[in-house]
C-alpha positions in Angstrom: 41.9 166.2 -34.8 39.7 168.9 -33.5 36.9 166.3 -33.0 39.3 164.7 -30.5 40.3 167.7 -28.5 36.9 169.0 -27.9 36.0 165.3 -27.0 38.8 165.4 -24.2 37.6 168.9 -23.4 33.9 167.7 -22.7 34.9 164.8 -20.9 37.0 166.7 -18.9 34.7 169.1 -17.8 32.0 166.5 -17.0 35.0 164.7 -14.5 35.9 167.9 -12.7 31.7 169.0 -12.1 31.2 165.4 -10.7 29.9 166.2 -6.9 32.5 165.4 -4.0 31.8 162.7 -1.8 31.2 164.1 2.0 32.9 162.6 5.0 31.0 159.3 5.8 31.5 159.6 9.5 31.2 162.2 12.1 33.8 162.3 14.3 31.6 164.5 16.7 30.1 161.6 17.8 30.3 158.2 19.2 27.9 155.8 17.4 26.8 156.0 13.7 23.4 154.2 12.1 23.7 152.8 9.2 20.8 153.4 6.9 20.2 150.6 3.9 18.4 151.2 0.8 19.4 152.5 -2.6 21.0 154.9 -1.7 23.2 154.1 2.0 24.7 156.6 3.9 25.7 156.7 7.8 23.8 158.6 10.1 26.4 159.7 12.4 24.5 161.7 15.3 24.1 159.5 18.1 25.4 160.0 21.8 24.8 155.6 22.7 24.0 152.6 21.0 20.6 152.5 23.1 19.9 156.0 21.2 20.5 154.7 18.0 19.0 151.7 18.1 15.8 153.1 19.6 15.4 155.7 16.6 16.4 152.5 14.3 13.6 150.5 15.1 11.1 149.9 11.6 14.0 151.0 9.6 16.0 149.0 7.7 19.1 150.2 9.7 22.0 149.1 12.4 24.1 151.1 14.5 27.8 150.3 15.0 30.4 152.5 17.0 31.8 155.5 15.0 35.8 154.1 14.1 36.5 157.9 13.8 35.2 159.1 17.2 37.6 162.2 18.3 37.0 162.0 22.1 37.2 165.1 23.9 40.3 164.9 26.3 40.0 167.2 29.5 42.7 169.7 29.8 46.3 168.4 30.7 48.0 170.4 33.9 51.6 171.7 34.0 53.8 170.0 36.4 55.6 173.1 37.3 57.7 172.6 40.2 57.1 176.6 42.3 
């Protein structure tokens, strides 16, 4: 019986030390390159498409638009009647 609980005990300590996934995009910014290999990940940086794909060229990588974009919006004005 103890053999079990410090079995369930180990395995949950290795669960709860596993390392967090970050965000995959950036809502910062428009347009994200995706990088290929073994290990993938989004490159989300990128102000235009014609950036990205510029800095893509050689590398095994496309760019695509950033679903997450947050635009900045300007400022809304009251329409307080004086």
């Amino acid at each position: 019986m103890p053999r079990i609980g410090l079995a369930l005990g180990v395995i949950g300590l290795l669960l709860a030390s596993a390392l967090a996934r970050a965000q995959t995009y950036d809502p910062s910014y428009p347009v994200c390159m995706q990088i290929y290999g073994q290990v993938g990940y989004f490159d989300c940086r990128y102000t235009s498409l014609a950036q990205c794909r510029f800095l893509a060229v050689g590398r095994s990588a496309s760019c695509v638009a950033n679903p997450y974009f947050a635009a900045k919006r300007p400022a809304r004005r009251s329409q307080r009647a004086d």
